[in-house]
C-alpha positions in Angstrom: 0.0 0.0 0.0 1.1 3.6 -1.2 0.3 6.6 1.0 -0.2 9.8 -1.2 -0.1 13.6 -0.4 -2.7 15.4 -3.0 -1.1 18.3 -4.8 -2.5 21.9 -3.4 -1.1 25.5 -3.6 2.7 25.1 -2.8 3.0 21.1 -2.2 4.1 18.3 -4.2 2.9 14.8 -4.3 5.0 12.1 -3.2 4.4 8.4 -2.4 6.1 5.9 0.1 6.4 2.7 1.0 4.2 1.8 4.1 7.8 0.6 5.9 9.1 4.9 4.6 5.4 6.1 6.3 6.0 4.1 9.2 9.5 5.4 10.1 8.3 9.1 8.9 5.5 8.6 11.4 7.1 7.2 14.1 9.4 10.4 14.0 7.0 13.0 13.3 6.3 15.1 16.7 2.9 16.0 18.2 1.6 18.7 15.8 4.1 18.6 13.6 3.5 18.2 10.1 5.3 15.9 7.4 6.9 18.7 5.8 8.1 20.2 9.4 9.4 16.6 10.0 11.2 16.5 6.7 12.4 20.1 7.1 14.0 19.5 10.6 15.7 15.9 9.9 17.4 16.9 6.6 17.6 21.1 7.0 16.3 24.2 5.2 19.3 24.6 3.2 20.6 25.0 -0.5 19.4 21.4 -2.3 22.9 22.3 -4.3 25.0 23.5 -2.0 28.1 23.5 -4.1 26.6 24.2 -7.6 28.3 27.7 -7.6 32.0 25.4 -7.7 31.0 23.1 -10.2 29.5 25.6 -12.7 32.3 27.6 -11.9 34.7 24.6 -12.8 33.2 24.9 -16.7 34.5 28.6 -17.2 
């Protein structure tokens, strides 16, 4: 079984295993959202934090 998020204003639809939603869930904090969760394990950084070097490395 897939567990989907439907696309509104500003979201994007993703699906996951039931043993990904189980681990998500298990992690996810009292009133905390899946997109808070996401946002705290893996940061609100730059996805490409070194894209600046490599497309500097082409010049």
């Amino acid at each position: 079984m897939l567990y989907m998020h439907y696309i509104t204003m500003g979201t994007t639809t993703i699906s996951l295993s039931d043993e990904a939603y189980k681990i998500l869930k298990a992690q996810k904090m009292e009133g905390e959202s899946f997109s808070d969760l996401i946002l705290r394990k893996f940061g609100k950084g730059d996805l490409f934090p070194h894209s600046d070097q490599f497309l500097a490395s082409f010049l």
